[in-house]
Short mmCIF file of the C-alpha atoms (twelve columns), coordinates in Angstrom:
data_MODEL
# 
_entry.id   MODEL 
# 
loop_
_atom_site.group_PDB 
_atom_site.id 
_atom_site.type_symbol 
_atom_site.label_atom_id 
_atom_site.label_alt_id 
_atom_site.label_comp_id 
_atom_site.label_asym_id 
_atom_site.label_seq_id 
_atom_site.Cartn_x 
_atom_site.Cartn_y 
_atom_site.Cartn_z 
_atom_site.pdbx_PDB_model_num 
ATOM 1   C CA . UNK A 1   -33.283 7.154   8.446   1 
ATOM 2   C CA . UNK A 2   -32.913 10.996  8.209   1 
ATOM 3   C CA . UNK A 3   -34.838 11.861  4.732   1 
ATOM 4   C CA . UNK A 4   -33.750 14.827  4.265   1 
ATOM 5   C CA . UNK A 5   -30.314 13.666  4.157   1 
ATOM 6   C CA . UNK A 6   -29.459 12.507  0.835   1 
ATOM 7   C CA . UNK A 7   -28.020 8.996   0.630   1 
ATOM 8   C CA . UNK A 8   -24.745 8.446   0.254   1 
ATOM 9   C CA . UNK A 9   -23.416 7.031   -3.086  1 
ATOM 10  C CA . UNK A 10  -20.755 4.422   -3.245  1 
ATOM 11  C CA . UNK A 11  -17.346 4.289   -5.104  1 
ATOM 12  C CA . UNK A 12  -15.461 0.712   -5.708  1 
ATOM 13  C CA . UNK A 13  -11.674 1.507   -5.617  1 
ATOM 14  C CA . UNK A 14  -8.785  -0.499  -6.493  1 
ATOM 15  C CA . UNK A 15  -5.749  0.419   -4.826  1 
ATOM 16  C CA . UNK A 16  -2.767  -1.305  -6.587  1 
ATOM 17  C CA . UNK A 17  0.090   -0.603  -4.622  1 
ATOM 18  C CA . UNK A 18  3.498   -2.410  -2.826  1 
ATOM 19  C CA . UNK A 19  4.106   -1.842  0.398   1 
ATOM 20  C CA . UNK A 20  7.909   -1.568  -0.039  1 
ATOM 21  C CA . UNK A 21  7.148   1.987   -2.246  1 
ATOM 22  C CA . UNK A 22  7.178   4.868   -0.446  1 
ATOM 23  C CA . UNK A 23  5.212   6.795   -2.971  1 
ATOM 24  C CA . UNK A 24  2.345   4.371   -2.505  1 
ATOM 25  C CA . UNK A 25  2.583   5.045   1.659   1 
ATOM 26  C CA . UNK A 26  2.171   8.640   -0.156  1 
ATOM 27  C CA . UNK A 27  -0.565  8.023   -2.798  1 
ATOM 28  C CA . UNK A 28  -2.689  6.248   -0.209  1 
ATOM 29  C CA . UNK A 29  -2.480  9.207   2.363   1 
ATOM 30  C CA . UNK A 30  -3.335  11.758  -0.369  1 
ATOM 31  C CA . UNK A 31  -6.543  9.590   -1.745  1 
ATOM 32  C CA . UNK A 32  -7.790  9.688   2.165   1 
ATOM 33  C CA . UNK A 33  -7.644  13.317  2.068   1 
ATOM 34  C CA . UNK A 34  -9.751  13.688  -1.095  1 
ATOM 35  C CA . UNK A 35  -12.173 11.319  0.189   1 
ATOM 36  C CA . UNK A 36  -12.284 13.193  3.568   1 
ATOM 37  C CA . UNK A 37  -13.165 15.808  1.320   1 
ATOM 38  C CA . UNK A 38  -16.161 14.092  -0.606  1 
ATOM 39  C CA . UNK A 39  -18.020 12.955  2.911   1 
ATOM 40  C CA . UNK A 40  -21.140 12.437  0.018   1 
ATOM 41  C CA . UNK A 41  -19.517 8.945   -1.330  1 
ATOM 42  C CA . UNK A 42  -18.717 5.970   0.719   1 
ATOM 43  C CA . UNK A 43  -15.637 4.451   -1.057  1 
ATOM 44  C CA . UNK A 44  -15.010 0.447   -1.322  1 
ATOM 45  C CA . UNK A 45  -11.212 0.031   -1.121  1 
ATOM 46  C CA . UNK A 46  -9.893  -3.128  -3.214  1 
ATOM 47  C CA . UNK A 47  -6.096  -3.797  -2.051  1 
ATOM 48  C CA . UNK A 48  -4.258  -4.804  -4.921  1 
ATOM 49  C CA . UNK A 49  -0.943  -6.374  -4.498  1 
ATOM 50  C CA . UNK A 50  1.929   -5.347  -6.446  1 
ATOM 51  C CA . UNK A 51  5.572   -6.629  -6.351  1 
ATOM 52  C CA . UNK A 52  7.712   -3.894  -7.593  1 
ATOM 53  C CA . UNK A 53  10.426  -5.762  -6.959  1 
ATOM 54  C CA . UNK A 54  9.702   -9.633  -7.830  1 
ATOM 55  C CA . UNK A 55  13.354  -10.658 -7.586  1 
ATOM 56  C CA . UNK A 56  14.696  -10.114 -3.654  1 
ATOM 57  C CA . UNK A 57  14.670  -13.442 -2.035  1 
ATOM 58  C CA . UNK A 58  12.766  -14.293 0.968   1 
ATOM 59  C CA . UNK A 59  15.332  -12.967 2.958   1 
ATOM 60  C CA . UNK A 60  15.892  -9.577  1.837   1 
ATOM 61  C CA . UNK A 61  18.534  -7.820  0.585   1 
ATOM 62  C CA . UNK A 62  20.908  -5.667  2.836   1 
ATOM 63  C CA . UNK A 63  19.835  -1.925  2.027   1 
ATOM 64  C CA . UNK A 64  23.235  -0.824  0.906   1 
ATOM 65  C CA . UNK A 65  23.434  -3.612  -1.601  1 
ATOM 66  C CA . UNK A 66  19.574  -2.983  -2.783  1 
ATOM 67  C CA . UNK A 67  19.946  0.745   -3.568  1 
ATOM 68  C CA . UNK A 68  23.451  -0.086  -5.623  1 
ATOM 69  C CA . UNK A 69  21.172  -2.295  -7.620  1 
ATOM 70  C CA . UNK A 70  18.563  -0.058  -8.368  1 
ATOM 71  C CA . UNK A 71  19.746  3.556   -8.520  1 
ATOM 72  C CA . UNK A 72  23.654  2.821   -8.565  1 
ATOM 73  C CA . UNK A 73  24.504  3.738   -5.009  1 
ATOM 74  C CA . UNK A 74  23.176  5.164   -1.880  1 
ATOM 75  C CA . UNK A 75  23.723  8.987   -2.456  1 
ATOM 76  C CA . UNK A 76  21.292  9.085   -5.301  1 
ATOM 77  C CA . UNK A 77  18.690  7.124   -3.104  1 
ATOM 78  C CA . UNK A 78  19.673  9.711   -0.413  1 
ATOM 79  C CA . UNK A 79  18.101  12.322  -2.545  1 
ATOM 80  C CA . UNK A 80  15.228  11.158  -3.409  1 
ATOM 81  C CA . UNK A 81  14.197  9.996   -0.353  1 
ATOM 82  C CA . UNK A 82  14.913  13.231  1.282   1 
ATOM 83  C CA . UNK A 83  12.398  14.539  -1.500  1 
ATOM 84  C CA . UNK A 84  9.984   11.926  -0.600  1 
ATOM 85  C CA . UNK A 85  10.446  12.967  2.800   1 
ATOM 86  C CA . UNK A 86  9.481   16.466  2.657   1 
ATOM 87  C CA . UNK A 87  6.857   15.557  0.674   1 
ATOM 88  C CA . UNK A 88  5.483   13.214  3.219   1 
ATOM 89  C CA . UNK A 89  5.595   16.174  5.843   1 
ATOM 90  C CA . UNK A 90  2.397   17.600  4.648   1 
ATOM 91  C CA . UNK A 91  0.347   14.319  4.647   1 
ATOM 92  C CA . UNK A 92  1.458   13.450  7.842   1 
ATOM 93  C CA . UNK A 93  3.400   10.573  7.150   1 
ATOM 94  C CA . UNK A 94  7.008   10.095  8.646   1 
ATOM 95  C CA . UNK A 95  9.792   8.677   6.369   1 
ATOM 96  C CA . UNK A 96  12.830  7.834   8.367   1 
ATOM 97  C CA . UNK A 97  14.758  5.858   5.587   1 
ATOM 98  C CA . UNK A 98  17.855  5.799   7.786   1 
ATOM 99  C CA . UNK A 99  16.286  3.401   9.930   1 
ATOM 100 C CA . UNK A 100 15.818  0.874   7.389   1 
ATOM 101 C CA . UNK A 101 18.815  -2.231  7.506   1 
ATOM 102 C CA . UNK A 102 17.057  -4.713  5.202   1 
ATOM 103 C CA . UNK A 103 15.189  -4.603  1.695   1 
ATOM 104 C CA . UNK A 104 12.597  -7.586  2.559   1 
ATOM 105 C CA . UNK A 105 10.406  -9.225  -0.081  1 
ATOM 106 C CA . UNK A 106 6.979   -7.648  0.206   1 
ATOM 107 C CA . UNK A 107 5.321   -10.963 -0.624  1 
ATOM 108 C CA . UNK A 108 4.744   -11.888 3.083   1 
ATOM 109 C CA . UNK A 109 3.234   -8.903  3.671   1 
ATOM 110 C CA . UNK A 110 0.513   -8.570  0.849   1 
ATOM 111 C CA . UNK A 111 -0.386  -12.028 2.353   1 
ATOM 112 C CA . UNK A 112 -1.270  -10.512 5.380   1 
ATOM 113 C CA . UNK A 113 -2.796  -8.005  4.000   1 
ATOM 114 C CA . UNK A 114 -5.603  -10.601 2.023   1 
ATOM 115 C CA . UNK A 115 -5.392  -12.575 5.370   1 
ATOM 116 C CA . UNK A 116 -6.794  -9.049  7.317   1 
ATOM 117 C CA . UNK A 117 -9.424  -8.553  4.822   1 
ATOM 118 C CA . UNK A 118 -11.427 -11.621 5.967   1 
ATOM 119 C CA . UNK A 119 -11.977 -9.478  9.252   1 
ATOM 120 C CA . UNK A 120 -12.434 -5.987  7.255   1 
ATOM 121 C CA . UNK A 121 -9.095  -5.472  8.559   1 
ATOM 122 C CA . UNK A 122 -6.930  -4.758  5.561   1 
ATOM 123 C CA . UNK A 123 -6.689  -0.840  5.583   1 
ATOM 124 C CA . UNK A 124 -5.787  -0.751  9.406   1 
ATOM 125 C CA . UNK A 125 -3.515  -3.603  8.164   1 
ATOM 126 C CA . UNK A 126 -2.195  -1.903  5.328   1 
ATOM 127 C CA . UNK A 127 -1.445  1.302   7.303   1 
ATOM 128 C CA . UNK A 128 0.142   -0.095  9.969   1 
ATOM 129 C CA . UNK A 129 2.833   -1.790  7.841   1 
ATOM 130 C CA . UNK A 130 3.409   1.031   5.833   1 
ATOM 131 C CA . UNK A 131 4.343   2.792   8.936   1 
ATOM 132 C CA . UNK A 132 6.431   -0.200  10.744  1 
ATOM 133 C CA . UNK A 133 8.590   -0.020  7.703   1 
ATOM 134 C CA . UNK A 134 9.245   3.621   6.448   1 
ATOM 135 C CA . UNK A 135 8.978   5.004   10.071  1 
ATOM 136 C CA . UNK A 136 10.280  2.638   11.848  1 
ATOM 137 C CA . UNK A 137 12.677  0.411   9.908   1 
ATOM 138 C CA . UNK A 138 10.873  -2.684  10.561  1 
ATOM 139 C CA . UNK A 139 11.634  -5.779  8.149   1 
ATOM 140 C CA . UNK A 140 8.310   -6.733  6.515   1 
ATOM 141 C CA . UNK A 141 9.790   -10.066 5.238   1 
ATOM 142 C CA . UNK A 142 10.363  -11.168 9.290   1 
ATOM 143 C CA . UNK A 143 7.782   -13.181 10.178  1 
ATOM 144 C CA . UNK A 144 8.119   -12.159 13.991  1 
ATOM 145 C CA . UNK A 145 7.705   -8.578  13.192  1 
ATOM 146 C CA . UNK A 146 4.814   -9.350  10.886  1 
ATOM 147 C CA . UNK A 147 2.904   -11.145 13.391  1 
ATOM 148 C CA . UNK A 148 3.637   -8.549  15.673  1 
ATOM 149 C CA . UNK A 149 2.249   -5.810  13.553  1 
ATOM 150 C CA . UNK A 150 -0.730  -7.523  12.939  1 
ATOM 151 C CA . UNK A 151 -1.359  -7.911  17.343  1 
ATOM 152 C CA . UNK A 152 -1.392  -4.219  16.647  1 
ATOM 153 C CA . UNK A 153 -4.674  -4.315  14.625  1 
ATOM 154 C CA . UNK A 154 -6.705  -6.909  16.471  1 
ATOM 155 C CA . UNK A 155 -5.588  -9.814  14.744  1 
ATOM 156 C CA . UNK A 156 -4.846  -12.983 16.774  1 
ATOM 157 C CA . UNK A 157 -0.366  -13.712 16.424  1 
ATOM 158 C CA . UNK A 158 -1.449  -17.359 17.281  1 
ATOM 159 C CA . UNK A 159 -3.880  -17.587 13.982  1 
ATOM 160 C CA . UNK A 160 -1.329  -14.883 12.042  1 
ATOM 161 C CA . UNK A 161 1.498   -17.449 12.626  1 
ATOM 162 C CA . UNK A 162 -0.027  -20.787 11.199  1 
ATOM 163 C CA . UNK A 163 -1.039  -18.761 8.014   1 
ATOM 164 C CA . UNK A 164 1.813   -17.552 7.294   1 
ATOM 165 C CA . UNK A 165 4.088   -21.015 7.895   1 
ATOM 166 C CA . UNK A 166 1.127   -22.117 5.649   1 
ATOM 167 C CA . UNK A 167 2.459   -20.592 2.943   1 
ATOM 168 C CA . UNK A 168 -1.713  -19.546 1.713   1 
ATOM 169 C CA . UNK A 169 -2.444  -16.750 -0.549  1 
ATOM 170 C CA . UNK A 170 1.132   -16.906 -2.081  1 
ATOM 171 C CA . UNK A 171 -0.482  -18.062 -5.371  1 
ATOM 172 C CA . UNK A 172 -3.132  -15.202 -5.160  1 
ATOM 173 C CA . UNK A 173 -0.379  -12.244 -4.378  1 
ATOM 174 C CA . UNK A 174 1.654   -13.395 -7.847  1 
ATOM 175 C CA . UNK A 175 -1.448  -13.696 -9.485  1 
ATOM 176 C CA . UNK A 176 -2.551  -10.236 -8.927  1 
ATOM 177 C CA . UNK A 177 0.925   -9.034  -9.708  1 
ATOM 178 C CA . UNK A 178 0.746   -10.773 -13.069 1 
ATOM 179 C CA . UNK A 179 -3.036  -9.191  -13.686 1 
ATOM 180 C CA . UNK A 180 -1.633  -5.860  -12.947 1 
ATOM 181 C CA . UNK A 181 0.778   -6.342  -15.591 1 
ATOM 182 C CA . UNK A 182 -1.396  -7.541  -17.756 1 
ATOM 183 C CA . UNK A 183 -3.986  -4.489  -17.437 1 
ATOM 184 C CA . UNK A 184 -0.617  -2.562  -18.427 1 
ATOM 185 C CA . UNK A 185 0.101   -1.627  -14.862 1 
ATOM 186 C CA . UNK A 186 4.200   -1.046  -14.407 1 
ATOM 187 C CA . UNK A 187 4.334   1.702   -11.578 1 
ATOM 188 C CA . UNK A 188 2.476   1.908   -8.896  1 
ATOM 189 C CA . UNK A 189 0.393   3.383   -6.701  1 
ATOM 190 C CA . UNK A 190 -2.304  3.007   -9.366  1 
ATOM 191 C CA . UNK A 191 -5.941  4.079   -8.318  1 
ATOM 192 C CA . UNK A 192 -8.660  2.298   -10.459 1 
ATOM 193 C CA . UNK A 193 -11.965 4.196   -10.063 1 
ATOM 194 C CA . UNK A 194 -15.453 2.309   -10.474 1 
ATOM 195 C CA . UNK A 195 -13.402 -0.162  -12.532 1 
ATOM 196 C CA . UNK A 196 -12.818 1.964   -15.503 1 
ATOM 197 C CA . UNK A 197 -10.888 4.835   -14.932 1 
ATOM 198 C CA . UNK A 198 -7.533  4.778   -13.863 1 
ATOM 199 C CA . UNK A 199 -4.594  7.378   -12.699 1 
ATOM 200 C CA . UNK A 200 -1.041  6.142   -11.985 1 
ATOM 201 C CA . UNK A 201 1.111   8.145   -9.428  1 
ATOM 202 C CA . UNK A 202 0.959   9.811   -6.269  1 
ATOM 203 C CA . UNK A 203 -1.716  12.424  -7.378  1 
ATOM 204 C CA . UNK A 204 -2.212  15.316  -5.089  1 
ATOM 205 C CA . UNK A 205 -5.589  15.126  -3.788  1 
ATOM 206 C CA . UNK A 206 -7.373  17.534  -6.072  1 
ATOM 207 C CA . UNK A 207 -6.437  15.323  -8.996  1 
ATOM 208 C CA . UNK A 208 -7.657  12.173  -7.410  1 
ATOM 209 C CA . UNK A 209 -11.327 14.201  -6.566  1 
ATOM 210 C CA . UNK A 210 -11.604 15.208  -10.379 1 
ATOM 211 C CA . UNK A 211 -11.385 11.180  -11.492 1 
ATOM 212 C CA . UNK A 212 -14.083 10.344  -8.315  1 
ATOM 213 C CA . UNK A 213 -16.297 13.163  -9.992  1 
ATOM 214 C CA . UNK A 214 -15.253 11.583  -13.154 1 
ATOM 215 C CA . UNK A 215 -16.234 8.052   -12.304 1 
ATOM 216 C CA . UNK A 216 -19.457 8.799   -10.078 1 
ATOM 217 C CA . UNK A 217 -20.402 10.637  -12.994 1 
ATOM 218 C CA . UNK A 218 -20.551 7.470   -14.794 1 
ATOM 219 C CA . UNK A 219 -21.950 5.511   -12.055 1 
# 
């Protein structure tokens, strides 16, 4: 142990969040590059699941049919995702909306996210997904692409594939939905800072280091 380095403090964030939401494949990226900046605190990420859209059945929803639902046809979506992709330029992170054919159900996915964490795998997890889908179109309600995905991070398909036929955590993911609710969480990405202090949005970076000085200060 170096003493004259000063330890390092630590910083338990919740990161509520669906991986269907391109802002939170946003929010995420920006609240790694304020905590890149902050090398002093060594931050505990809590994934919590969110389903911003409860409804879709297992099977997804063709996109056309999904974005008439929600913002009344695809050229409005068009815009705003072409917003959300410039955005995305500057963090790194490459939206490619066109190449996405299905709206799945996220709920498969947040289960393999909690399935991950027993192996301190969820952020690799969780960052790999958000990528198969907004980058690469990949349906995160298919079961073959999931299992796939999660080859990607170490994870053994064989072990991925009986929990997900299992049908485990389902119960968990909908009861951390309903929590979220509860706390009087309806949009996400929502960042909740040493369990007090909490910021909805994708916050540029800058914001999200004033609430860790914020909460540390509490500590």
């Amino acid at each position: 142990m170096n003493l004259l380095v000063p330890p390092r403090s630590r910083l338990q964030i919740e990161v509520v969040f669906d991986l269907v939401c391109p802002w939170c494949y946003l929010g995420t990226r920006r609240l790694r590059r304020a905590l890149r900046a902050r090398p002093d605190i060594v931050a505990d990420l809590h994934w919590r699941p969110f389903l911003l859209n409860p409804d879709i059945p297992a099977g997804g929803l063709p996109r056309h049919e999904f974005l008439t639902r929600k913002f009344g046809g695809e050229e409005r979506a068009r815009r705003l995702h072409a917003t959300i992709a410039e955005l995305g330029v500057a963090e790194g992170v490459p939206f490619h909306f066109e190449r996405i054919r299905r709206m799945p159900s996220s709920l498969d996915a947040h289960r393999l996210v909690r399935f991950a964490s027993r192996d301190g795998l969820a952020e690799p997890m969780v960052d790999a997904l958000f990528h198969a889908h907004f980058a690469e179109g990949a349906d995160l309600g298919d079961d073959i692409a999931l299992v796939a995905l999660a080859a990607r991070v170490g994870l053994d398909p064989v072990q991925v594939r009986r929990f997900l036929d299992s049908g485990s955590e389902a119960d968990a993911v909908h009861a951390e939905n309903l929590r979220a609710h509860r706390l009087g969480i309806n949009g996400v990405p929502c960042f909740v800072m040493g369990g007090r202090h909490a910021i909805a949005g994708a916050q540029e970076p800058e914001v999200l280091e004033r609430l860790i000085d914020v909460a540390m200060a509490e500590a």
